[in-house]
N, CA, C and O atoms as a CHARMM CRD file, in Angstrom:
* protein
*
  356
    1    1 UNK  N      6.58400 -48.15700  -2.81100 PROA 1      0.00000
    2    1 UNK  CA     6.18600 -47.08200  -1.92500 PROA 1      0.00000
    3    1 UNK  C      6.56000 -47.39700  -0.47400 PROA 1      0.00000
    4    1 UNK  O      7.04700 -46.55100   0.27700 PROA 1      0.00000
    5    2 UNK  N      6.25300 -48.91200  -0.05200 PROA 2      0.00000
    6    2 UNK  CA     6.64400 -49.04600   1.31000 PROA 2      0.00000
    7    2 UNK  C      8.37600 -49.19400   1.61200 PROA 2      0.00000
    8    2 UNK  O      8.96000 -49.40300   2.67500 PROA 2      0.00000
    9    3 UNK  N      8.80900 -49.03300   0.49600 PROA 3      0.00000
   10    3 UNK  CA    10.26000 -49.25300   0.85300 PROA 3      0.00000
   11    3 UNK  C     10.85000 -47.79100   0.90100 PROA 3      0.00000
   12    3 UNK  O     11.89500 -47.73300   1.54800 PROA 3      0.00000
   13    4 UNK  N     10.27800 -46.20600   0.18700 PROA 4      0.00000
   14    4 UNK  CA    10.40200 -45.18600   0.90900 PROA 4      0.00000
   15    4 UNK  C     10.36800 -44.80800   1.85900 PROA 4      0.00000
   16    4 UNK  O     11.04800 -44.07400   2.57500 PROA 4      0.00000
   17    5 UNK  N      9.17300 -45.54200   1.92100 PROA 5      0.00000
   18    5 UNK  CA     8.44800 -45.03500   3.73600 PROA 5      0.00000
   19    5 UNK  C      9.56100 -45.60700   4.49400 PROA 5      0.00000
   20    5 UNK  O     10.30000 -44.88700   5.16600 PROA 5      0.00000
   21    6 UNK  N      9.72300 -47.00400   4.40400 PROA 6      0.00000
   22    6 UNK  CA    10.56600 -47.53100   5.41500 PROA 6      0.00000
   23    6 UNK  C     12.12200 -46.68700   5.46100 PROA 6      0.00000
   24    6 UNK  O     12.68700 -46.38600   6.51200 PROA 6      0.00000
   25    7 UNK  N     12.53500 -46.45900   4.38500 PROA 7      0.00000
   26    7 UNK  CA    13.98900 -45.60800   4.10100 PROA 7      0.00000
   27    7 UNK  C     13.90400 -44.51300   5.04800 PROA 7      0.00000
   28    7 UNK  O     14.81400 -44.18000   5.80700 PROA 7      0.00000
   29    8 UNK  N     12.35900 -43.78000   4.93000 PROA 8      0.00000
   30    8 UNK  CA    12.29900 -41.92600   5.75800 PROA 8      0.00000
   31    8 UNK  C     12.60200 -42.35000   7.31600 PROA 8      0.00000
   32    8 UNK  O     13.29100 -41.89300   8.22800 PROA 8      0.00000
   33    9 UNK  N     11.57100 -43.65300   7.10300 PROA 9      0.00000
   34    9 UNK  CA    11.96000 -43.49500   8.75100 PROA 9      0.00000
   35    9 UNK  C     12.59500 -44.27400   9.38800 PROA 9      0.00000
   36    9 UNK  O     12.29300 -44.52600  10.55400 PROA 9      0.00000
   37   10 UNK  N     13.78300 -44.92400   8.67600 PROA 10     0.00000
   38   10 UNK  CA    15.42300 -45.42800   8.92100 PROA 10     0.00000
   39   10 UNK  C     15.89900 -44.46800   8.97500 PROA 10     0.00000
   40   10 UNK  O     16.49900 -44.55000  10.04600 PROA 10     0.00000
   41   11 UNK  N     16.16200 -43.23400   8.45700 PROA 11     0.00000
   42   11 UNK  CA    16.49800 -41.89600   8.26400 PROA 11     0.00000
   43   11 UNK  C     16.24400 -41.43200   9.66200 PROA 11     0.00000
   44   11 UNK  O     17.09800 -41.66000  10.51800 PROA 11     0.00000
   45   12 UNK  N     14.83700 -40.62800  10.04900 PROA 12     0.00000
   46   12 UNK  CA    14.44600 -39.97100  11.21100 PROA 12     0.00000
   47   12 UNK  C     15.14500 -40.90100  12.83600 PROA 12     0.00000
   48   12 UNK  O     15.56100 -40.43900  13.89800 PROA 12     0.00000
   49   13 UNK  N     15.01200 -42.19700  12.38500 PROA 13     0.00000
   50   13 UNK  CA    15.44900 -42.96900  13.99400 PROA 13     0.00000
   51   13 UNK  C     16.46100 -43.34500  14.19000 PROA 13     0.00000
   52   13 UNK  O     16.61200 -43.63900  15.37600 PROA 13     0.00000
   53   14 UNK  N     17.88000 -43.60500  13.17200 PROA 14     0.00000
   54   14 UNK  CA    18.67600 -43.46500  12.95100 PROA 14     0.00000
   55   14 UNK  C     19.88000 -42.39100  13.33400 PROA 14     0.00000
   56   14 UNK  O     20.90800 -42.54800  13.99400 PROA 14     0.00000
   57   15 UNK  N     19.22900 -41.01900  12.52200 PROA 15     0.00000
   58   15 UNK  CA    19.59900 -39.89400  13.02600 PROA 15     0.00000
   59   15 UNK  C     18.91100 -39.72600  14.67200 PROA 15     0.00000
   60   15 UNK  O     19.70200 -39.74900  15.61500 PROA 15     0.00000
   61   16 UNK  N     17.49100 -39.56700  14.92700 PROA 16     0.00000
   62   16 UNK  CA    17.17700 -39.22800  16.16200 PROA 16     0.00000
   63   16 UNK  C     17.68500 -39.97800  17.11600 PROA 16     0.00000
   64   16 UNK  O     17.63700 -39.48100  18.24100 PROA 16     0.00000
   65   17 UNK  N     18.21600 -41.15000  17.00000 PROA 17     0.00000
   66   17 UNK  CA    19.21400 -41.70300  18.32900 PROA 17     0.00000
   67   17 UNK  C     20.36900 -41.37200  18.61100 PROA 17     0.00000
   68   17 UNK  O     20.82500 -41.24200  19.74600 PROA 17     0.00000
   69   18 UNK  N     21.03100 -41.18100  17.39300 PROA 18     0.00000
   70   18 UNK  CA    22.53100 -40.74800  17.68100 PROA 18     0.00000
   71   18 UNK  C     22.58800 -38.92400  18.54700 PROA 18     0.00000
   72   18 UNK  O     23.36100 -38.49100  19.40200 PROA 18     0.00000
   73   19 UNK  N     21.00700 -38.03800  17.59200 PROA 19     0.00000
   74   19 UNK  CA    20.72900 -36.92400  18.87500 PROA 19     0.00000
   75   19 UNK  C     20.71600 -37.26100  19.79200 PROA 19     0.00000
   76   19 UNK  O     21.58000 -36.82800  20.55400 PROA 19     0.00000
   77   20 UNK  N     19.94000 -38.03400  20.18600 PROA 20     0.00000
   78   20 UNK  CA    19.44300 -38.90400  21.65500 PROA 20     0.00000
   79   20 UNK  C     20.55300 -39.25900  22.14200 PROA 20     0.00000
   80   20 UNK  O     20.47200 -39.16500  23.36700 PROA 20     0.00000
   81   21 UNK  N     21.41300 -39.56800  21.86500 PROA 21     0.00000
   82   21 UNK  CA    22.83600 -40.23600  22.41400 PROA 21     0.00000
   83   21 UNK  C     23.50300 -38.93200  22.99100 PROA 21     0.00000
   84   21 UNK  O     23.63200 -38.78300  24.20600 PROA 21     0.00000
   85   22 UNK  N     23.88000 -38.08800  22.16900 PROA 22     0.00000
   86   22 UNK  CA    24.19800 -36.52800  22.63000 PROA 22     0.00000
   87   22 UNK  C     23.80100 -36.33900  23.53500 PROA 22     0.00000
   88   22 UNK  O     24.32900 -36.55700  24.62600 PROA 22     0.00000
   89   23 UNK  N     22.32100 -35.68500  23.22900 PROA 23     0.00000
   90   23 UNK  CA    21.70200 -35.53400  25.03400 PROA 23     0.00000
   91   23 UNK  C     22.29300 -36.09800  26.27100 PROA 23     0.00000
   92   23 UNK  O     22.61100 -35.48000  27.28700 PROA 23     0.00000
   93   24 UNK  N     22.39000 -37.35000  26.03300 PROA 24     0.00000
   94   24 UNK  CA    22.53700 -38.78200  26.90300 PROA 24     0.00000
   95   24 UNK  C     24.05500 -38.47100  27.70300 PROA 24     0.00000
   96   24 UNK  O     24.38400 -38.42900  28.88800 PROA 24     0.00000
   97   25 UNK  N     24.69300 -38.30300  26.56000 PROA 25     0.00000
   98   25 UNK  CA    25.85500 -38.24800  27.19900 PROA 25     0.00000
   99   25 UNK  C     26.38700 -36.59500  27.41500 PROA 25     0.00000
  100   25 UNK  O     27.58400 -36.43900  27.65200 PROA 25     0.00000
  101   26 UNK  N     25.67400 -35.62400  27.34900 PROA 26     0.00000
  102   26 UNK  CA    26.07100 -34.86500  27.82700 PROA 26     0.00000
  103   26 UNK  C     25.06800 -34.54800  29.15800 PROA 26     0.00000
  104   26 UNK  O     25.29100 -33.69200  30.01400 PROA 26     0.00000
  105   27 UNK  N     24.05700 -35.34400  29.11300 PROA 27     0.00000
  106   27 UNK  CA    23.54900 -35.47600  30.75000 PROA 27     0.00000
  107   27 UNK  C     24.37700 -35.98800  31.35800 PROA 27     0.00000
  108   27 UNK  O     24.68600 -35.31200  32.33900 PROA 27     0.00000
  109   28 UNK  N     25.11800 -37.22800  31.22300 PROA 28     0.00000
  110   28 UNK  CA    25.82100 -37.77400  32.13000 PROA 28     0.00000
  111   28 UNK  C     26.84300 -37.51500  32.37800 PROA 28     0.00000
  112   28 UNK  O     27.41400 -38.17900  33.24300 PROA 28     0.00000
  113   29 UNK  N     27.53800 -36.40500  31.70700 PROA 29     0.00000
  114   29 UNK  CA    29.01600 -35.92600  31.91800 PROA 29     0.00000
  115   29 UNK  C     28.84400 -34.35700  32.64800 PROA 29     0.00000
  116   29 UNK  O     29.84100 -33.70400  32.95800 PROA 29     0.00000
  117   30 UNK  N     27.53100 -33.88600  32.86100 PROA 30     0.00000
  118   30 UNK  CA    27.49500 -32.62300  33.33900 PROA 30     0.00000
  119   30 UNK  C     28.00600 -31.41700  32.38600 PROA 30     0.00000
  120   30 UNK  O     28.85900 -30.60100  32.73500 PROA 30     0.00000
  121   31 UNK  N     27.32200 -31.43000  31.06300 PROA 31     0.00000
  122   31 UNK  CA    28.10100 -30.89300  29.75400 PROA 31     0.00000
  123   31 UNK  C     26.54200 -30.08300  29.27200 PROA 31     0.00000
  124   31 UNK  O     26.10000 -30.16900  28.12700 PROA 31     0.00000
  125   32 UNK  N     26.25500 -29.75900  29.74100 PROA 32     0.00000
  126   32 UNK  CA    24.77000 -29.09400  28.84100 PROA 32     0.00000
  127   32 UNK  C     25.05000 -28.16400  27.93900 PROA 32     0.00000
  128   32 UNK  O     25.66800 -27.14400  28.24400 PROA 32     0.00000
  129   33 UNK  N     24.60800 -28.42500  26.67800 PROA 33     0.00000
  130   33 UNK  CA    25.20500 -27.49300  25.33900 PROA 33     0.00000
  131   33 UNK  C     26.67400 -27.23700  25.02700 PROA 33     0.00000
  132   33 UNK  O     27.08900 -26.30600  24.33800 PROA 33     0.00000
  133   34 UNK  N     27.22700 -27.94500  25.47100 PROA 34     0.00000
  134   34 UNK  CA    28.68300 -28.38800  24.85200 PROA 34     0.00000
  135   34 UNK  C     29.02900 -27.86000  23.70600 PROA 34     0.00000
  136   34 UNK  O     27.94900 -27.80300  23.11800 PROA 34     0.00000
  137   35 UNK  N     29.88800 -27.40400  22.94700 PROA 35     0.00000
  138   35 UNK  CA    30.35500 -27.00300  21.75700 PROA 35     0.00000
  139   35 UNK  C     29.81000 -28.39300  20.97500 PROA 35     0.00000
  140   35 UNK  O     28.84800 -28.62100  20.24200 PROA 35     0.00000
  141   36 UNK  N     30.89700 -29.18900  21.49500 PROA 36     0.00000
  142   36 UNK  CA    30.99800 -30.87800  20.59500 PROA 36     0.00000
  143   36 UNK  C     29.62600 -31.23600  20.63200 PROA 36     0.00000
  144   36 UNK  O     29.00400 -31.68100  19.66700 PROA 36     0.00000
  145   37 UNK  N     29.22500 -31.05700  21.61900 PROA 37     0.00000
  146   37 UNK  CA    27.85800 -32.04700  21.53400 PROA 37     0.00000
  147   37 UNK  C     26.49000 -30.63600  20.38300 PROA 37     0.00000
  148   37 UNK  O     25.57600 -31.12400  19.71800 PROA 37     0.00000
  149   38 UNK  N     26.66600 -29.36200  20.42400 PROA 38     0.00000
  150   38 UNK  CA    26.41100 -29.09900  19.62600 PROA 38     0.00000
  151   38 UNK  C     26.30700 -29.50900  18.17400 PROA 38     0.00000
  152   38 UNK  O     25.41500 -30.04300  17.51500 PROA 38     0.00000
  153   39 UNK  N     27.52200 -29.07500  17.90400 PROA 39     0.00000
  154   39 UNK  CA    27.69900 -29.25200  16.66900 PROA 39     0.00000
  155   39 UNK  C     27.82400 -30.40300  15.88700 PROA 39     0.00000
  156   39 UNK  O     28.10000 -30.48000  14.69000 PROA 39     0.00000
  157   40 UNK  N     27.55400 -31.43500  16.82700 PROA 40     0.00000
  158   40 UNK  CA    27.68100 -32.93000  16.42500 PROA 40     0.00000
  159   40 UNK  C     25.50000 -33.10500  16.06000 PROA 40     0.00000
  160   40 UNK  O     24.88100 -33.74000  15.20500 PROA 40     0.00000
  161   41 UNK  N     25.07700 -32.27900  17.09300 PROA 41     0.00000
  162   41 UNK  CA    23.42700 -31.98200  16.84100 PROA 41     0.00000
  163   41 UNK  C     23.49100 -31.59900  15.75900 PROA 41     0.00000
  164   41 UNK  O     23.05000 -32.38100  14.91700 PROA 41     0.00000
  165   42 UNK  N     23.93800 -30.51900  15.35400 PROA 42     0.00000
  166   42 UNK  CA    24.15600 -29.21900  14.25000 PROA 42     0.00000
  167   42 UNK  C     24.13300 -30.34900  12.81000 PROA 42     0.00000
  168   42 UNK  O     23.24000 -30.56700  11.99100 PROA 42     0.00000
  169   43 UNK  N     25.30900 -30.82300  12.92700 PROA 43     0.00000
  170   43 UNK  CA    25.70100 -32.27900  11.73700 PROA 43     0.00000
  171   43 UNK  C     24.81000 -33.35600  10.98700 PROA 43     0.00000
  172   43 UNK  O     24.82700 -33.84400   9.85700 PROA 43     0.00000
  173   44 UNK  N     23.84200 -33.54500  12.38000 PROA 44     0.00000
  174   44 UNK  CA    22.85100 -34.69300  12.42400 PROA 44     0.00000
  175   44 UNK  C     21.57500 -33.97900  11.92900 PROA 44     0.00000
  176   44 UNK  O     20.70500 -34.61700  11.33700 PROA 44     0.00000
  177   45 UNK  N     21.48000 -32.87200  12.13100 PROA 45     0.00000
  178   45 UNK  CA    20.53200 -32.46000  11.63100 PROA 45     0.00000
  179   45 UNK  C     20.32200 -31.71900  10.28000 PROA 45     0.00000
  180   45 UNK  O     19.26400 -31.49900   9.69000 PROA 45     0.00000
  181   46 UNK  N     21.55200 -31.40200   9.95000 PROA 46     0.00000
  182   46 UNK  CA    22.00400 -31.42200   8.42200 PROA 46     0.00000
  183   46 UNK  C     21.96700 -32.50800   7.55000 PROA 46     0.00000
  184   46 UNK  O     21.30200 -32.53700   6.51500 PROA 46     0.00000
  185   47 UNK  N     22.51400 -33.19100   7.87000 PROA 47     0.00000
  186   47 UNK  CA    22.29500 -35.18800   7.39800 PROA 47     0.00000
  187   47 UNK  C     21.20400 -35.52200   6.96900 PROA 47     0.00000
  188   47 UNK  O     21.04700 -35.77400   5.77500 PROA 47     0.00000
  189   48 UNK  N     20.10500 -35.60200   7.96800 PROA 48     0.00000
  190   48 UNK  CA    18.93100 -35.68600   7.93200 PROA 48     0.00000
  191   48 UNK  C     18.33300 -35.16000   6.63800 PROA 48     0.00000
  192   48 UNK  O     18.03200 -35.74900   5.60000 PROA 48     0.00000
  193   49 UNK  N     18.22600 -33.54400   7.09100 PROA 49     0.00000
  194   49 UNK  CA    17.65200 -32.80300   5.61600 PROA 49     0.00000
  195   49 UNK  C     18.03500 -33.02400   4.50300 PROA 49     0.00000
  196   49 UNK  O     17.31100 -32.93100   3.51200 PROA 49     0.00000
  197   50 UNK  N     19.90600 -33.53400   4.47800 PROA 50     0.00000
  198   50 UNK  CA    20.43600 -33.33500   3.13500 PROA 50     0.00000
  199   50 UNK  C     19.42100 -35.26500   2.36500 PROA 50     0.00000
  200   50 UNK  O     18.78300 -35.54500   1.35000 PROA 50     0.00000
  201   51 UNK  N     19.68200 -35.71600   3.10300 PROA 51     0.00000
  202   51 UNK  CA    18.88700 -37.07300   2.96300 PROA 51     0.00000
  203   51 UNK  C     17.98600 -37.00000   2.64400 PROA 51     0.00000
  204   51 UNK  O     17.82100 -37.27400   1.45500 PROA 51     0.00000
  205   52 UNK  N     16.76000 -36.58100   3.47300 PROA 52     0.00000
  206   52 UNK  CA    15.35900 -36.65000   3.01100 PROA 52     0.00000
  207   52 UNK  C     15.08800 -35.82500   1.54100 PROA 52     0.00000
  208   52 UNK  O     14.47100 -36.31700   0.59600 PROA 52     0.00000
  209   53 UNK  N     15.57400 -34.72000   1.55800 PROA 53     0.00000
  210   53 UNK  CA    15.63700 -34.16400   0.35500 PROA 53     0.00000
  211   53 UNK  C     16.20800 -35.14900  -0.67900 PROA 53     0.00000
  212   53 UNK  O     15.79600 -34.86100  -1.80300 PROA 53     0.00000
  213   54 UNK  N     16.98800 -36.17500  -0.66400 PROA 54     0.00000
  214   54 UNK  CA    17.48400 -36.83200  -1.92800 PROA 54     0.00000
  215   54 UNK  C     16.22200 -38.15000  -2.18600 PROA 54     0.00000
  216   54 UNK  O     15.86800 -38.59900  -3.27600 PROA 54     0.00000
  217   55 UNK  N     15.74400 -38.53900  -0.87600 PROA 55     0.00000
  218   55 UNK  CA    14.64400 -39.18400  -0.93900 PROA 55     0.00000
  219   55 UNK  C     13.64300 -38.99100  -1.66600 PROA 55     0.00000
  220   55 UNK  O     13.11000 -39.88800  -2.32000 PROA 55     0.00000
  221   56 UNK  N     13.14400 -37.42300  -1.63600 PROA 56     0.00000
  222   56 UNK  CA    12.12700 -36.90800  -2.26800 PROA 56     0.00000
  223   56 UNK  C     12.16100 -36.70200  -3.84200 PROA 56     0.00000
  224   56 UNK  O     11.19600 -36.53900  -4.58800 PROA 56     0.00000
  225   57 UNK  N     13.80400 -36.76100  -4.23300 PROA 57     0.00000
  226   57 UNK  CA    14.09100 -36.35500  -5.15500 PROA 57     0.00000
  227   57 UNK  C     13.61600 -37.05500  -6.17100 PROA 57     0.00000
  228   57 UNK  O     14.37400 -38.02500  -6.15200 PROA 57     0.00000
  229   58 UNK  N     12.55500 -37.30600  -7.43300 PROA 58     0.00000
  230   58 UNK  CA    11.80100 -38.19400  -8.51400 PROA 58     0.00000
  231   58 UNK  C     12.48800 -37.74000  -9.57500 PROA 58     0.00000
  232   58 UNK  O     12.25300 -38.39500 -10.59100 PROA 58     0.00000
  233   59 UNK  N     13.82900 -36.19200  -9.81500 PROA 59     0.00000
  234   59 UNK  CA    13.90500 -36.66100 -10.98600 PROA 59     0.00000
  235   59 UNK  C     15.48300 -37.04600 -11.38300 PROA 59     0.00000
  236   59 UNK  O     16.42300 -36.39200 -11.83600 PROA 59     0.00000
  237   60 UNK  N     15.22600 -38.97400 -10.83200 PROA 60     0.00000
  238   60 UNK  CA    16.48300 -39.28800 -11.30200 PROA 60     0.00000
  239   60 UNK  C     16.01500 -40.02100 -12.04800 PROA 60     0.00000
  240   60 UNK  O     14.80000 -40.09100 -12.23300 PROA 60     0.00000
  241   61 UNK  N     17.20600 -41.00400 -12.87200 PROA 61     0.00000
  242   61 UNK  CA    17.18700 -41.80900 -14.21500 PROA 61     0.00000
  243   61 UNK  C     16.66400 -43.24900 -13.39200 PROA 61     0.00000
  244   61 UNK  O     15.84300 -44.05900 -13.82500 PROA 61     0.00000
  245   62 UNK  N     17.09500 -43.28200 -12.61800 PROA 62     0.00000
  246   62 UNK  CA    16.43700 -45.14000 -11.72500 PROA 62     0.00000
  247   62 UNK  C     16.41100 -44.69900 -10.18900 PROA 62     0.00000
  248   62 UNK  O     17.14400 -44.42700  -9.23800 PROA 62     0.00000
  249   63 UNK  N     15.36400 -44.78600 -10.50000 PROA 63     0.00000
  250   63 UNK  CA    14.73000 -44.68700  -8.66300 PROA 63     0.00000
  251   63 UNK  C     15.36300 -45.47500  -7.90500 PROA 63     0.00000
  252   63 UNK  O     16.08500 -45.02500  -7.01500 PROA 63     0.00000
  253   64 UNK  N     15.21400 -46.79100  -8.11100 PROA 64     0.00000
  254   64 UNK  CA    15.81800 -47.60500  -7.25200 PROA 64     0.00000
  255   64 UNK  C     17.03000 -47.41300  -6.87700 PROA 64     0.00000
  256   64 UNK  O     17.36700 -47.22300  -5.70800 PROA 64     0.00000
  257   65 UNK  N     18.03400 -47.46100  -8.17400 PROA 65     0.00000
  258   65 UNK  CA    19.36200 -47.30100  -7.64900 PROA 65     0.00000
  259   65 UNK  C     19.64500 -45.82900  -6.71800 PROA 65     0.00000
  260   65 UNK  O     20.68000 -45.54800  -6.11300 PROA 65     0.00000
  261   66 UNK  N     18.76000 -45.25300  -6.78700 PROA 66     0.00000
  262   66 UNK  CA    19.06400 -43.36800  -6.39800 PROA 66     0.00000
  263   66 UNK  C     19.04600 -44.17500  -4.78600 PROA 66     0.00000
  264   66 UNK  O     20.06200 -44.46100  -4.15200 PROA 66     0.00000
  265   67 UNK  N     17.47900 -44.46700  -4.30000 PROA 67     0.00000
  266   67 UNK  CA    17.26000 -44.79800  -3.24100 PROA 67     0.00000
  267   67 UNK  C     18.74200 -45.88400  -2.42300 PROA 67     0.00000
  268   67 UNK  O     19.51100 -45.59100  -1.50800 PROA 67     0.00000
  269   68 UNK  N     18.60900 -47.28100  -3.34900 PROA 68     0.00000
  270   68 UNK  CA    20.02900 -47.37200  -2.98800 PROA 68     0.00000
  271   68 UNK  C     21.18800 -46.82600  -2.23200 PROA 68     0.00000
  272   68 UNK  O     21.54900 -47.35000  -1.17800 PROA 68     0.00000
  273   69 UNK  N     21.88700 -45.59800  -2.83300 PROA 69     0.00000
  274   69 UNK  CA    22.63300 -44.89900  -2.99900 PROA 69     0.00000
  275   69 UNK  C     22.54800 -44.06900  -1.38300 PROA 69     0.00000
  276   69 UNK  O     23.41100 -44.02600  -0.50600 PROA 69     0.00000
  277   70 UNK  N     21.22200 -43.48800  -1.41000 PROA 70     0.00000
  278   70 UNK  CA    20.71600 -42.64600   0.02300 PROA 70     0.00000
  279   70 UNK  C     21.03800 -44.03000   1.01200 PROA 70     0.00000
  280   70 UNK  O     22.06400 -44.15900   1.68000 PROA 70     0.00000
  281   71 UNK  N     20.17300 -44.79600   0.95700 PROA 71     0.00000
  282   71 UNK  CA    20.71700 -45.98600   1.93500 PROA 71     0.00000
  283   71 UNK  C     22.23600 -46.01200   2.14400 PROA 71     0.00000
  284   71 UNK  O     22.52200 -45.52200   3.23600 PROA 71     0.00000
  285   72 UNK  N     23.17300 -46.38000   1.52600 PROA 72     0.00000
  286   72 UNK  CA    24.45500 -46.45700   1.51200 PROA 72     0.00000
  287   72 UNK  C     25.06600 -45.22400   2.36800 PROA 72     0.00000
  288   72 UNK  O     25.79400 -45.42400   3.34000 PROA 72     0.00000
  289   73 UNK  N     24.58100 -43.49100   1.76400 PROA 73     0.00000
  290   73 UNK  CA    24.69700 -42.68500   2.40100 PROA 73     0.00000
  291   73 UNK  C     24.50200 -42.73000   3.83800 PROA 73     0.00000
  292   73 UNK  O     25.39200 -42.52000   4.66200 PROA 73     0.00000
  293   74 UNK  N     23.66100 -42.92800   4.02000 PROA 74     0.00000
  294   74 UNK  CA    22.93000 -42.87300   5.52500 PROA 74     0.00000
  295   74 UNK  C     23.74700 -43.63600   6.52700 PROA 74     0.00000
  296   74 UNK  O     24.03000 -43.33500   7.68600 PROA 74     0.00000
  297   75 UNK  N     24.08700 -44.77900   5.75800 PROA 75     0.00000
  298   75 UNK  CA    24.85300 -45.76100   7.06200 PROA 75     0.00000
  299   75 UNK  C     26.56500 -45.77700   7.08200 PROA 75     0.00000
  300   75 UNK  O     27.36800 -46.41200   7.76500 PROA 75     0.00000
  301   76 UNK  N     26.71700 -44.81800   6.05300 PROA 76     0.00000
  302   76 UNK  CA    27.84700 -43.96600   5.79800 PROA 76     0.00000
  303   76 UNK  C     28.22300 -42.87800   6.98600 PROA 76     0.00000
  304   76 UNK  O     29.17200 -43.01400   7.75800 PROA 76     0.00000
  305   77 UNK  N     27.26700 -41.74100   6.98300 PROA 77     0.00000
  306   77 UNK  CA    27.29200 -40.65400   7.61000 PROA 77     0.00000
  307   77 UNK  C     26.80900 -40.92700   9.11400 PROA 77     0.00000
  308   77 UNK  O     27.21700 -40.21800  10.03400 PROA 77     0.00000
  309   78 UNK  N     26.08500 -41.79100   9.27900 PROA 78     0.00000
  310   78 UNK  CA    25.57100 -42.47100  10.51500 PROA 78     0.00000
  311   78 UNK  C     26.71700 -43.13200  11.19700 PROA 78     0.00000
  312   78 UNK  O     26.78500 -43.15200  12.42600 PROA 78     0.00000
  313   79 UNK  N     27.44400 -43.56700  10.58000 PROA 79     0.00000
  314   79 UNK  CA    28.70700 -44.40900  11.32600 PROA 79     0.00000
  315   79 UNK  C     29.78300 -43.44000  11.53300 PROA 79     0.00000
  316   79 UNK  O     30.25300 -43.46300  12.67100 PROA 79     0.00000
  317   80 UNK  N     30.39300 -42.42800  10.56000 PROA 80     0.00000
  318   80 UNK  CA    30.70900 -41.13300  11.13500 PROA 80     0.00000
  319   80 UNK  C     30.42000 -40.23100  12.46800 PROA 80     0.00000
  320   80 UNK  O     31.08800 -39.84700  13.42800 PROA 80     0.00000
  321   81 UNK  N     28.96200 -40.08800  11.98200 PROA 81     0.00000
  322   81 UNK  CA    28.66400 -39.19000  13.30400 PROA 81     0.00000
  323   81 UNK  C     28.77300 -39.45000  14.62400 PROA 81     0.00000
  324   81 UNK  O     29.09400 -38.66400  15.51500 PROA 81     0.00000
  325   82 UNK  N     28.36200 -41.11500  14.74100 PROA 82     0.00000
  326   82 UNK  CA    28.41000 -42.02400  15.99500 PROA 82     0.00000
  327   82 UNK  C     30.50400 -42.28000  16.41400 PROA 82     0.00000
  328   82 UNK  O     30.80500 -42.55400  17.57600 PROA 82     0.00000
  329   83 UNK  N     31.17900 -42.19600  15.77400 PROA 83     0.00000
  330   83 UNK  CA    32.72700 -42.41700  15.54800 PROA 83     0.00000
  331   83 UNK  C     32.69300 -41.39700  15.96500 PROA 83     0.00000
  332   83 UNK  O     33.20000 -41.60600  17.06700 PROA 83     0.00000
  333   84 UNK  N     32.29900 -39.58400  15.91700 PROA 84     0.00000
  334   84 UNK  CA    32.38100 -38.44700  16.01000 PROA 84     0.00000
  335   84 UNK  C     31.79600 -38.26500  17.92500 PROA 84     0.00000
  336   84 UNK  O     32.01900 -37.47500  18.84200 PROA 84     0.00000
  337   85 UNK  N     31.02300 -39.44600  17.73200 PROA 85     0.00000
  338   85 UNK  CA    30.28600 -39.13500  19.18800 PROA 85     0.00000
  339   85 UNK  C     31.03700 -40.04000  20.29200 PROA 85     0.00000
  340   85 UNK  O     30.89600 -39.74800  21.48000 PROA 85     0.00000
  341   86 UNK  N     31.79900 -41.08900  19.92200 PROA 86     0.00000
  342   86 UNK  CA    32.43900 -42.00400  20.49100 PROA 86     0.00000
  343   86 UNK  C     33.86200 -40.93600  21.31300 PROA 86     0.00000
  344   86 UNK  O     34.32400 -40.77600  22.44300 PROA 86     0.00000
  345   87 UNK  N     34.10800 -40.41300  19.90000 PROA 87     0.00000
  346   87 UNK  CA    35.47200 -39.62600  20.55100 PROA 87     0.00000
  347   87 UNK  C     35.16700 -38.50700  21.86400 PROA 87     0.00000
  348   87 UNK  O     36.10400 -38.26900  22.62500 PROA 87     0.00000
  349   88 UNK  N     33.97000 -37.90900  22.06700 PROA 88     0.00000
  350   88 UNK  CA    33.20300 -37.14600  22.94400 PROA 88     0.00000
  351   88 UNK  C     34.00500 -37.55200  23.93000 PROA 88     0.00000
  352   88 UNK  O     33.99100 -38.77000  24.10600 PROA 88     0.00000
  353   89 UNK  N     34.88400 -36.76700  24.81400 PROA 89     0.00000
  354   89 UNK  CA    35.13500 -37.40600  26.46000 PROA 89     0.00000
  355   89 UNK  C     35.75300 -36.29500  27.29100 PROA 89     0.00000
  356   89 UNK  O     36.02500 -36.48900  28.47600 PROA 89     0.00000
């Protein structure tokens, strides 16, 4: 159970920094609501849901490996989005 918990909210702070990063850098570039920096929000917050929803998901054949799998995802799509946010300029 504590290794869900810990997964949701690797998930939420994970994703919520790389938002946080957005913000960040479109404060500092004088960019407020940016297309890119949109839709890079837009992405992250899709991620998120599509994730937690697989988290929640009980009816697979091995929990563990499912959870696994979301982990792998996460630092998958997380390294994307941040590569996606790098190119920002």
């Amino acid at each position: 159970m504590a290794s869900i918990q810990n997964l949701k909210k690797d998930i939420n702070y994970v994703i919520g920094d790389i938002i946080e990063a957005v913000y960040f850098w479109e404060a500092s570039n004088n960019k407020k609501s940016s297309k890119d920096g949109s839709a890079l929000i837009d992405d992250a917050i899709a991620t998120f849901d599509d994730l937690i929803v697989k988290v929640n998901n009980k009816k697979v054949d091995s929990r563990a490996k499912h959870l696994k799998t979301v982990r792998v995802e996460l630092e998958e799509k997380a390294t994307g989005l941040v590569e996606r946010l790098n190119k920002l300029g």
